[in-house]
mmCIF file as gemmi writes it, N, C-alpha and C atoms, coordinates in Angstrom:
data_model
loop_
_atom_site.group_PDB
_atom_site.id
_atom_site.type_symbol
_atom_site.label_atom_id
_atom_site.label_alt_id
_atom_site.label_comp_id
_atom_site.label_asym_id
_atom_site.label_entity_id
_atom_site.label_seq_id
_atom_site.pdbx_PDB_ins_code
_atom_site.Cartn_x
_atom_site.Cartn_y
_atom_site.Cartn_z
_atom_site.occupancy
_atom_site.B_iso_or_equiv
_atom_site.pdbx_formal_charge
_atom_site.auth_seq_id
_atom_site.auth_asym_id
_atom_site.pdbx_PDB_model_num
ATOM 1 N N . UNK Axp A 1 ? -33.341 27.162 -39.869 1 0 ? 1 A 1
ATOM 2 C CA . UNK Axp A 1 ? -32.586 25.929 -39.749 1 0 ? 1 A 1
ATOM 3 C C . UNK Axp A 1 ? -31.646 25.976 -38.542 1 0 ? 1 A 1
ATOM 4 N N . UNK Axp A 2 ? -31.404 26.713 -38.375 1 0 ? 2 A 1
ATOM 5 C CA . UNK Axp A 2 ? -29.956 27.204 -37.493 1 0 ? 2 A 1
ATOM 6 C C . UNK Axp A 2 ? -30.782 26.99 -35.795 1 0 ? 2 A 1
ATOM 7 N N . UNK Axp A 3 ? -32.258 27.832 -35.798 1 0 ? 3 A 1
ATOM 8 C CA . UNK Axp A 3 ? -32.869 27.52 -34.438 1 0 ? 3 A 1
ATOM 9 C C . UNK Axp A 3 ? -32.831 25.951 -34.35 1 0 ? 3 A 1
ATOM 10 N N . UNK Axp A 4 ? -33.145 25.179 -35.812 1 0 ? 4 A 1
ATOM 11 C CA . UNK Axp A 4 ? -34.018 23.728 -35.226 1 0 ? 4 A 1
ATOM 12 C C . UNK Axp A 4 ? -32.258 22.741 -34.715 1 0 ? 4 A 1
ATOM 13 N N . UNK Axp A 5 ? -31.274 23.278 -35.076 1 0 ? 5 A 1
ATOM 14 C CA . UNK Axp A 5 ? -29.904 22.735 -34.491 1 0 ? 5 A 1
ATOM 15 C C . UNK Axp A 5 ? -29.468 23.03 -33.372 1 0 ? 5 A 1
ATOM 16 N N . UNK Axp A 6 ? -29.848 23.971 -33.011 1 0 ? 6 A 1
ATOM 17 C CA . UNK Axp A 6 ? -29.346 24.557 -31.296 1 0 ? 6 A 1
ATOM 18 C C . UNK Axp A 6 ? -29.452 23.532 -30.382 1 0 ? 6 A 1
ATOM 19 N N . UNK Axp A 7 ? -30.821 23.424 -30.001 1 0 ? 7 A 1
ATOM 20 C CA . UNK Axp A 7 ? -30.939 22.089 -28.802 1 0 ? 7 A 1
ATOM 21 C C . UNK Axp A 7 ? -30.354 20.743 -29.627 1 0 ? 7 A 1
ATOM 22 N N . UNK Axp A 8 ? -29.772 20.271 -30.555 1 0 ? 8 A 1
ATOM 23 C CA . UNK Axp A 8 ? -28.813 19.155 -31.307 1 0 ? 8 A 1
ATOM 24 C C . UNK Axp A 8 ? -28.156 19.444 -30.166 1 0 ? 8 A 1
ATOM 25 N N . UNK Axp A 9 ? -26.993 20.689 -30.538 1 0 ? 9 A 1
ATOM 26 C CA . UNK Axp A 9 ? -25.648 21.304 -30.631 1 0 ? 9 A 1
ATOM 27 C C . UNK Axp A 9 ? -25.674 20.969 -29.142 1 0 ? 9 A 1
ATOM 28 N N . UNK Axp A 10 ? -26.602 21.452 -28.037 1 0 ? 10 A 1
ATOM 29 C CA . UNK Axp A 10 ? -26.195 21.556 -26.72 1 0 ? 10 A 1
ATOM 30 C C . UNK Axp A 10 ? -26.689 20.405 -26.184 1 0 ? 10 A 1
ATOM 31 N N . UNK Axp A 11 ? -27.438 19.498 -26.874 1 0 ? 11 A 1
ATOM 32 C CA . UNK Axp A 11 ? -27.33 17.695 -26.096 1 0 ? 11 A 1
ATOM 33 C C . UNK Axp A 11 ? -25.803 17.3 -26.53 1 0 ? 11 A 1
ATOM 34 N N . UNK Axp A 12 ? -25.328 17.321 -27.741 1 0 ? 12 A 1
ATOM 35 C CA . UNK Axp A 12 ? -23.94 16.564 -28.221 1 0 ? 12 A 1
ATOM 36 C C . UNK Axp A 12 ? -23.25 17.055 -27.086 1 0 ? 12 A 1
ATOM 37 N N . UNK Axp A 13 ? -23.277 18.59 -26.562 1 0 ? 13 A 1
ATOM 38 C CA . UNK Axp A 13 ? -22.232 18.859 -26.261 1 0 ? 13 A 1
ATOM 39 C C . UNK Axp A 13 ? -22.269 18.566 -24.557 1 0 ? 13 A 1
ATOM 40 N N . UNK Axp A 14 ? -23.714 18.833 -24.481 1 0 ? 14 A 1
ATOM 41 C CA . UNK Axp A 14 ? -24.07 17.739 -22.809 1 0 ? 14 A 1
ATOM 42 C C . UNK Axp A 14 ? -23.434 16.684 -22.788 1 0 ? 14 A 1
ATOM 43 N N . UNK Axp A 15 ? -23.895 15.914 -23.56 1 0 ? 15 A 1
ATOM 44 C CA . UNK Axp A 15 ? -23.219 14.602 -23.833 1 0 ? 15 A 1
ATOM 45 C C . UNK Axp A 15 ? -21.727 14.272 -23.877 1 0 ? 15 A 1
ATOM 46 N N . UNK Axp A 16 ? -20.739 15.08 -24.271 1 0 ? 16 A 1
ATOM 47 C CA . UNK Axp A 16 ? -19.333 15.139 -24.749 1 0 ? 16 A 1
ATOM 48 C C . UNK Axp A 16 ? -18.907 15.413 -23.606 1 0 ? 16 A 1
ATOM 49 N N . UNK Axp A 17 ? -19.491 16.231 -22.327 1 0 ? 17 A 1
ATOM 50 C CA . UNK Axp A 17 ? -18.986 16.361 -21.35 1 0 ? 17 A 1
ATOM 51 C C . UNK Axp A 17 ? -19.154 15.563 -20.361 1 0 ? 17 A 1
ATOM 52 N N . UNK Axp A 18 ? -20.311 14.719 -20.52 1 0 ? 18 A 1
ATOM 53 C CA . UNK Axp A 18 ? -20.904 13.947 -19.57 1 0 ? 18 A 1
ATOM 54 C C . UNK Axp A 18 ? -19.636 12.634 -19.717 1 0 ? 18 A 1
ATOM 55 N N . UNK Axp A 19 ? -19.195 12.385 -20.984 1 0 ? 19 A 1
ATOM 56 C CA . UNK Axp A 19 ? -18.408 11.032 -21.148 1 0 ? 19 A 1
ATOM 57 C C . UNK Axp A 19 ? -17.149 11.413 -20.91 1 0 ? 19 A 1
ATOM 58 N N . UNK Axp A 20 ? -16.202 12.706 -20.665 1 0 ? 20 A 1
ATOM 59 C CA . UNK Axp A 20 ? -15.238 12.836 -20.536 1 0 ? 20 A 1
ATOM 60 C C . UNK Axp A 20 ? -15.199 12.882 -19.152 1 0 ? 20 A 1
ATOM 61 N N . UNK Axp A 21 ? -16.002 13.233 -18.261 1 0 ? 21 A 1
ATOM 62 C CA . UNK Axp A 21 ? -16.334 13.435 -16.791 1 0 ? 21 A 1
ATOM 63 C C . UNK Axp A 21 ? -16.297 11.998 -16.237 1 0 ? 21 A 1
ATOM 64 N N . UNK Axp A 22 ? -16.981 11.116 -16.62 1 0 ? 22 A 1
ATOM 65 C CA . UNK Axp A 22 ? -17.699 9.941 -15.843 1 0 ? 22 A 1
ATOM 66 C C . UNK Axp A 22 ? -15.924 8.966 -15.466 1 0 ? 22 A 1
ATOM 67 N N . UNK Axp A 23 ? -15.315 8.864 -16.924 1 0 ? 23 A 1
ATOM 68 C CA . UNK Axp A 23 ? -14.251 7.861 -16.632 1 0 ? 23 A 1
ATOM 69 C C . UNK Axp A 23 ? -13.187 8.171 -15.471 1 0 ? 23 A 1
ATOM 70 N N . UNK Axp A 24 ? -13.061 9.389 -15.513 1 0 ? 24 A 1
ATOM 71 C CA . UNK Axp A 24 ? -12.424 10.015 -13.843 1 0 ? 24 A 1
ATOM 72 C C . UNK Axp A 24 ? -13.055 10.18 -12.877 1 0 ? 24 A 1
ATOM 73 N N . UNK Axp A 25 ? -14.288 9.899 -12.941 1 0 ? 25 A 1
ATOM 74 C CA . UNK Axp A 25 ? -15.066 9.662 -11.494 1 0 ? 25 A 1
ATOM 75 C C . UNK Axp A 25 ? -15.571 7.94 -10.863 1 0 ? 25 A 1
ATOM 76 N N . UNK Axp A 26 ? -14.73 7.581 -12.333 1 0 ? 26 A 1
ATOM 77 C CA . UNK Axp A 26 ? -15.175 5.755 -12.222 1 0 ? 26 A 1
ATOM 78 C C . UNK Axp A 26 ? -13.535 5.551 -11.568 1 0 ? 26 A 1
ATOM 79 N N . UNK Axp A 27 ? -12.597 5.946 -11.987 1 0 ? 27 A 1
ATOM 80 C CA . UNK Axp A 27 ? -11.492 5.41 -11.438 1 0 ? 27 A 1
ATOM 81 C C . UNK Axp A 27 ? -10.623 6.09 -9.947 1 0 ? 27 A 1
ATOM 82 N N . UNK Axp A 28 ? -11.334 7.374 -9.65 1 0 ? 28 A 1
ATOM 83 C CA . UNK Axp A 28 ? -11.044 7.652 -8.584 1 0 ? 28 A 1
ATOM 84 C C . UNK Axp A 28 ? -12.272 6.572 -7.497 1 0 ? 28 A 1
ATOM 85 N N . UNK Axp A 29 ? -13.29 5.989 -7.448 1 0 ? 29 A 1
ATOM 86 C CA . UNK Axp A 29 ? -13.819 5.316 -7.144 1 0 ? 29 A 1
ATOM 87 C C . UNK Axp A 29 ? -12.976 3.819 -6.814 1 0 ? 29 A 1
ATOM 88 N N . UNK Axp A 30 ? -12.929 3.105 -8.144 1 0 ? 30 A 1
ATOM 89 C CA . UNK Axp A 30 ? -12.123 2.039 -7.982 1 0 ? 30 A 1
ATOM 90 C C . UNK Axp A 30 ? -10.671 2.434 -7.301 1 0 ? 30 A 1
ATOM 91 N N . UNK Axp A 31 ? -10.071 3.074 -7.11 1 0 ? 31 A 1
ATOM 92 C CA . UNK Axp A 31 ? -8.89 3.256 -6.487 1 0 ? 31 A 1
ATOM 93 C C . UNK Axp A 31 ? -9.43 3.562 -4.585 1 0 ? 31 A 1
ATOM 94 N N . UNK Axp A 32 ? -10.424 4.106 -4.259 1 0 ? 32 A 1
ATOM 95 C CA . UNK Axp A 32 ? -11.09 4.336 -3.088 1 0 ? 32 A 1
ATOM 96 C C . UNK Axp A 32 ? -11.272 2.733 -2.583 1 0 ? 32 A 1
ATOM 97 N N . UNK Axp A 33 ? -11.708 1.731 -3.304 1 0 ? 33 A 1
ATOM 98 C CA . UNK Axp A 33 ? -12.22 0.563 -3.616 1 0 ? 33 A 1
ATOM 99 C C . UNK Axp A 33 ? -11.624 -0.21 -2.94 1 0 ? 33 A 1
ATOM 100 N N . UNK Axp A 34 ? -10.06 0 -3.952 1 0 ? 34 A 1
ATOM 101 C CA . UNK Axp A 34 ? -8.763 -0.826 -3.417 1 0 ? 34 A 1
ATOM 102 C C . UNK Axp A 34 ? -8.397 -0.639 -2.646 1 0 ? 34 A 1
ATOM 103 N N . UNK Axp A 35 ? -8.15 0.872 -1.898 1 0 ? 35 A 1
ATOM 104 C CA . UNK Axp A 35 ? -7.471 1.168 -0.732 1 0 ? 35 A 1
ATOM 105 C C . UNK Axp A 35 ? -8.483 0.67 0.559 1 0 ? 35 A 1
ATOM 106 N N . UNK Axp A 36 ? -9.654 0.629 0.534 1 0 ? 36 A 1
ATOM 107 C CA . UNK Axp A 36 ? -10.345 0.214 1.547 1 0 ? 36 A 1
ATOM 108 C C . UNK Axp A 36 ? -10.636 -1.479 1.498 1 0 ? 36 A 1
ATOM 109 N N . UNK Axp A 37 ? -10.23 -2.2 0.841 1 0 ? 37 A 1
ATOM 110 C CA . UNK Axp A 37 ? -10.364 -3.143 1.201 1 0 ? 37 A 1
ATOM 111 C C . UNK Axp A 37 ? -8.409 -4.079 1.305 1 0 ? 37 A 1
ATOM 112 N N . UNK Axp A 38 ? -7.773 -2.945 1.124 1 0 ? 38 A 1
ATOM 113 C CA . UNK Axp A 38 ? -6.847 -2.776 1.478 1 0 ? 38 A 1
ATOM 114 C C . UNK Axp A 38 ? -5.779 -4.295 0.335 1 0 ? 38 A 1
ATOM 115 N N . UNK Axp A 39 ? -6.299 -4.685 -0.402 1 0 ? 39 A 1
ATOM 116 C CA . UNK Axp A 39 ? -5.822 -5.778 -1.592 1 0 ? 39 A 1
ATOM 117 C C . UNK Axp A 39 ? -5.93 -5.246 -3.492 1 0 ? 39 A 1
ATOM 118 N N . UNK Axp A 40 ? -5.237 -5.921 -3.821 1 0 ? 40 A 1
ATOM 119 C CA . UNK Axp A 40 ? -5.748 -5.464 -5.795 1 0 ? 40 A 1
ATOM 120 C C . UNK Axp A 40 ? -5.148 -6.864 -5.937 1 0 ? 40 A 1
ATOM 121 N N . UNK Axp A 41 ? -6.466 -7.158 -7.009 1 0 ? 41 A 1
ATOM 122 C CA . UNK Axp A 41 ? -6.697 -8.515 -7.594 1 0 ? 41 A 1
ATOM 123 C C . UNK Axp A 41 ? -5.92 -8.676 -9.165 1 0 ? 41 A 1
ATOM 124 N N . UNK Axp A 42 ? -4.567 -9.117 -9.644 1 0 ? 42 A 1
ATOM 125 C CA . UNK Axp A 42 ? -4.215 -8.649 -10.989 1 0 ? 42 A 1
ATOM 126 C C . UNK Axp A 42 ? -4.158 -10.197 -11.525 1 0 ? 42 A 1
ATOM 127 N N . UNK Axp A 43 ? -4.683 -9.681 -12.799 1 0 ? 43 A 1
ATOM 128 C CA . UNK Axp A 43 ? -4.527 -11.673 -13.611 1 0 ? 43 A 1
ATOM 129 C C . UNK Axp A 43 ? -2.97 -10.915 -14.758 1 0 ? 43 A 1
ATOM 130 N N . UNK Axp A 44 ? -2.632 -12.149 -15.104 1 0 ? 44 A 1
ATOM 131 C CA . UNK Axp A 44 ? -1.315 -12.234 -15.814 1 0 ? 44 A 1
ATOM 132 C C . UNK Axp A 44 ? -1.132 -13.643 -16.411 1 0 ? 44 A 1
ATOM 133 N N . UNK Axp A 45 ? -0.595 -13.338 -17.774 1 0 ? 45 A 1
ATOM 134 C CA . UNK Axp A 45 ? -0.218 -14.64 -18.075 1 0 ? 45 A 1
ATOM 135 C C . UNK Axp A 45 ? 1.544 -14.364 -18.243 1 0 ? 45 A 1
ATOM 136 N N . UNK Axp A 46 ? 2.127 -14.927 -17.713 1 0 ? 46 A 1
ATOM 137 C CA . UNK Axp A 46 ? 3.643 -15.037 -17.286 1 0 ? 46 A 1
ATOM 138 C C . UNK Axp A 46 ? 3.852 -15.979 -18.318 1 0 ? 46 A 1
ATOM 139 N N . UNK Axp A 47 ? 3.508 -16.036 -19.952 1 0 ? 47 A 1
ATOM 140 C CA . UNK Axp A 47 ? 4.253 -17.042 -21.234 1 0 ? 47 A 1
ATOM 141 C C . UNK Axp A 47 ? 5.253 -15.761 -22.339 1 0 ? 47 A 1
ATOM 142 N N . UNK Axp A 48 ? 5.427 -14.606 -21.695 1 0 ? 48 A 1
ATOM 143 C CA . UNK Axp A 48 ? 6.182 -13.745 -22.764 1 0 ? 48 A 1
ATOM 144 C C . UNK Axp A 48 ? 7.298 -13.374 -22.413 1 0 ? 48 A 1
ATOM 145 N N . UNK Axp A 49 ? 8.487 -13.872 -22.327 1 0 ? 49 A 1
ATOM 146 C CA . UNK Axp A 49 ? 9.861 -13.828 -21.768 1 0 ? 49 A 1
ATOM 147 C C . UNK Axp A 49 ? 10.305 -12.631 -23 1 0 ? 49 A 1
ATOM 148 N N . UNK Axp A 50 ? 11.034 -11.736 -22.4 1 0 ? 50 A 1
ATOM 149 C CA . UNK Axp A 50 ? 11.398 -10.993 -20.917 1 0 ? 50 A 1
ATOM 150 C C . UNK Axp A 50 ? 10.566 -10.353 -19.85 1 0 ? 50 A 1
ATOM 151 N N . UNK Axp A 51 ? 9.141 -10.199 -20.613 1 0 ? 51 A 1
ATOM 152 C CA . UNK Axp A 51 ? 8.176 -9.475 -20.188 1 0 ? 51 A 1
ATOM 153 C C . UNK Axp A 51 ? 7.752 -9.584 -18.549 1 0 ? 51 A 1
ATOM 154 N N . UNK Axp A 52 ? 7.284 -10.989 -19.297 1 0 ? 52 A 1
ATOM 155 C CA . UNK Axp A 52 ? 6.809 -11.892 -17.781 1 0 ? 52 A 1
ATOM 156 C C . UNK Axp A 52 ? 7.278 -13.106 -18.698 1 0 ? 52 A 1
ATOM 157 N N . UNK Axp A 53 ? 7.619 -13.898 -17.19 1 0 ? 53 A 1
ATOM 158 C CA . UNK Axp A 53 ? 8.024 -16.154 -17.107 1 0 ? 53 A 1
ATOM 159 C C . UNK Axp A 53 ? 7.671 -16.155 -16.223 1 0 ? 53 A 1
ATOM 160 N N . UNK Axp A 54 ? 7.955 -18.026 -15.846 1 0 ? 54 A 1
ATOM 161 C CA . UNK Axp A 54 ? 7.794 -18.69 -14.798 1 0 ? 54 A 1
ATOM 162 C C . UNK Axp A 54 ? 9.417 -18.684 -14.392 1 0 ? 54 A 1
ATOM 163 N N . UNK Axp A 55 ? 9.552 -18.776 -13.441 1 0 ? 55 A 1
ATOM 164 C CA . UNK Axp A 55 ? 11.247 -19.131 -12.64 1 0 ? 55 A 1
ATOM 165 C C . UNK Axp A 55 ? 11.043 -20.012 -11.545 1 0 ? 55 A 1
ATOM 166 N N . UNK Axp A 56 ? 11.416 -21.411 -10.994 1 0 ? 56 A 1
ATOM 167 C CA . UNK Axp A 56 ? 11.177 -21.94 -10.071 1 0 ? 56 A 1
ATOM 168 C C . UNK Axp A 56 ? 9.634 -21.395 -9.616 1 0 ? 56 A 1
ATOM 169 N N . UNK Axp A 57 ? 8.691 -21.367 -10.223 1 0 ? 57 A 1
ATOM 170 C CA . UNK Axp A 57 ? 7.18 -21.561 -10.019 1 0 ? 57 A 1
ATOM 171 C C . UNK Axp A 57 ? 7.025 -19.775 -9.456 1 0 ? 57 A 1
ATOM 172 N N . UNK Axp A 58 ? 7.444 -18.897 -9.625 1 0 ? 58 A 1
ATOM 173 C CA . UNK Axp A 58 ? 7.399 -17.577 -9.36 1 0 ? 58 A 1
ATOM 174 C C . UNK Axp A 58 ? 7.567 -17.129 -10.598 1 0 ? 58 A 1
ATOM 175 N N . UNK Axp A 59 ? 6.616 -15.589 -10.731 1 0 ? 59 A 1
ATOM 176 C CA . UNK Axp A 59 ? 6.563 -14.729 -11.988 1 0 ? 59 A 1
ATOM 177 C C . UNK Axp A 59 ? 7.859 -13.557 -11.713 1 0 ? 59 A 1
ATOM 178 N N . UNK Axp A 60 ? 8.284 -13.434 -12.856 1 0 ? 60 A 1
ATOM 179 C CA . UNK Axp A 60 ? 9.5 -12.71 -12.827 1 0 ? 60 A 1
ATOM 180 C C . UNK Axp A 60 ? 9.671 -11.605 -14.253 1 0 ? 60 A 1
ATOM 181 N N . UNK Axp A 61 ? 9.973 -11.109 -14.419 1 0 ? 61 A 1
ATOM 182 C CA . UNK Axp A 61 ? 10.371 -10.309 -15.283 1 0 ? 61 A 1
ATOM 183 C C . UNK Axp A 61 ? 10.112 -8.83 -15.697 1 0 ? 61 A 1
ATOM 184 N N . UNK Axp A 62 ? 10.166 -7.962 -16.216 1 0 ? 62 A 1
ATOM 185 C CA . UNK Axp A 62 ? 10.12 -6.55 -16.655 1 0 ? 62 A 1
ATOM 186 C C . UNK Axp A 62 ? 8.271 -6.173 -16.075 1 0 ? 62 A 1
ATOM 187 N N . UNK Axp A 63 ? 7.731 -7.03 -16.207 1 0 ? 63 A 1
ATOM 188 C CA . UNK Axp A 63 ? 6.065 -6.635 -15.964 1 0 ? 63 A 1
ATOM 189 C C . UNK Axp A 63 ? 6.255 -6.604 -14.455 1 0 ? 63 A 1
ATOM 190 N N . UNK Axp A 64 ? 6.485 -7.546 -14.066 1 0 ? 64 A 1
ATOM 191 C CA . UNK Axp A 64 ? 6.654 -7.928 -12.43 1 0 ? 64 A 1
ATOM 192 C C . UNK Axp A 64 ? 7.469 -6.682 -11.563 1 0 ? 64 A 1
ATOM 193 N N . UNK Axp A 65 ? 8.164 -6.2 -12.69 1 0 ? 65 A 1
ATOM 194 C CA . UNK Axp A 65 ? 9.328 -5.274 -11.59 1 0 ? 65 A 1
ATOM 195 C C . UNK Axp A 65 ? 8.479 -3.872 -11.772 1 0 ? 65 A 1
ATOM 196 N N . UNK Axp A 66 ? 8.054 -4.006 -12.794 1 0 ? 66 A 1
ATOM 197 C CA . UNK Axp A 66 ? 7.093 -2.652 -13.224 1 0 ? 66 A 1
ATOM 198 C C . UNK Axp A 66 ? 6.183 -2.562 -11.82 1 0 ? 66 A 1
ATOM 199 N N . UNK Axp A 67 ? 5.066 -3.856 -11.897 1 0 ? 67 A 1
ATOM 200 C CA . UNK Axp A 67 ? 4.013 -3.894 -10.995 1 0 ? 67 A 1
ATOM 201 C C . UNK Axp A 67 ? 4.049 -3.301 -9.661 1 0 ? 67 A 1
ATOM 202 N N . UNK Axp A 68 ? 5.306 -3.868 -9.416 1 0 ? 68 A 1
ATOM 203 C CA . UNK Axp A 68 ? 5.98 -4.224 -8.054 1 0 ? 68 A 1
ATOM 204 C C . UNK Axp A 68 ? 6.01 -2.482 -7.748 1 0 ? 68 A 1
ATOM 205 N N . UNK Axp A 69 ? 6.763 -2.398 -8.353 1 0 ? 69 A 1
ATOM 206 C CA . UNK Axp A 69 ? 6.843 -0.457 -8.172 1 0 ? 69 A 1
ATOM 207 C C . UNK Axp A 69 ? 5.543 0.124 -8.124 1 0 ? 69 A 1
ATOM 208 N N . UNK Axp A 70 ? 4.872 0.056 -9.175 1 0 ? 70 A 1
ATOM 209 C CA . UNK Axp A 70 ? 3.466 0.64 -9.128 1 0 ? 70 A 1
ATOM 210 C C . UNK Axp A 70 ? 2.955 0.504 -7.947 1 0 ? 70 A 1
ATOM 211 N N . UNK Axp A 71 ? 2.958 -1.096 -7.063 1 0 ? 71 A 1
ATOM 212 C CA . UNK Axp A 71 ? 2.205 -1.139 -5.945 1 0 ? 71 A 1
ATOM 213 C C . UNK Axp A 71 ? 2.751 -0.647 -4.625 1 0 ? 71 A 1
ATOM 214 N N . UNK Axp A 72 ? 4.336 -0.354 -4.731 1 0 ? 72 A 1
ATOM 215 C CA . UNK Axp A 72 ? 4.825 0.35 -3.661 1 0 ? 72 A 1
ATOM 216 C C . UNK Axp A 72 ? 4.344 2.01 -3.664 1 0 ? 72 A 1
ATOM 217 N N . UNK Axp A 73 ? 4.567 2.246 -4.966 1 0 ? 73 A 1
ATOM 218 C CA . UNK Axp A 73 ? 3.818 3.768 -5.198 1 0 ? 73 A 1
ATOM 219 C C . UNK Axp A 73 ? 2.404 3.993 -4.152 1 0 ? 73 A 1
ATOM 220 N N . UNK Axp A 74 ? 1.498 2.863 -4.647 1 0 ? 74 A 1
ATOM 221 C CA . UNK Axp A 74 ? 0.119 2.979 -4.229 1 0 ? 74 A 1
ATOM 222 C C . UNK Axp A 74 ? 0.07 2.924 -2.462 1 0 ? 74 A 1
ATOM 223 N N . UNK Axp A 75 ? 1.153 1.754 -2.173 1 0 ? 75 A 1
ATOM 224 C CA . UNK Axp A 75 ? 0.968 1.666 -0.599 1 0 ? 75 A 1
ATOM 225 C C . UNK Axp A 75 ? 1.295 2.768 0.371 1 0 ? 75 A 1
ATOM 226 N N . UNK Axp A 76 ? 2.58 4.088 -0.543 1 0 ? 76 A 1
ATOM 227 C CA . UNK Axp A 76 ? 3.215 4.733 -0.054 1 0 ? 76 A 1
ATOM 228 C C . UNK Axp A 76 ? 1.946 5.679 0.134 1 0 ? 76 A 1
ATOM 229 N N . UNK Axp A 77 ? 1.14 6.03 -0.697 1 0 ? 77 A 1
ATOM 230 C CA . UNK Axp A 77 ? 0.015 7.358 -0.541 1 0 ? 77 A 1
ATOM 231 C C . UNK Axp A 77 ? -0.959 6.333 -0.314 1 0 ? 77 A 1
């Protein structure tokens, strides 16, 4: 019994490595992505005050100041 589980044991575990691998090779990609086309496309809905609003037709709040940083981070490296 133990032989007919072996090749199981080492596809699952092919497998377990294959899916922990791929999502860090998908997002160092998309980040290559952004920097070469030198823009990032973000949707938002600005209806959850403090989070995000509208202010005189501009988005404002705790998400916005977050973002804002994040994207100075990104421009700096």
């Amino acid at each position: 019994m133990k032989n007919l589980l072996l090749p199981l044991k080492k596809t699952l575990l092919t497998a377990s490595l294959l899916c922990a691998a791929l999502p860090q090779i998908a997002q160092a990609d998309l980040l290559d992505d952004i920097k070469q086309k030198g823009e990032i496309v973000i949707a938002t809905e600005a209806r959850y005050a403090p989070f995000e609003m509208l202010e005189d037709g501009k988005i404002v709040g705790y998400g916005k100041d977050i973002l804002d940083q994040i994207l100075k981070d990104l421009t700096r490296g």
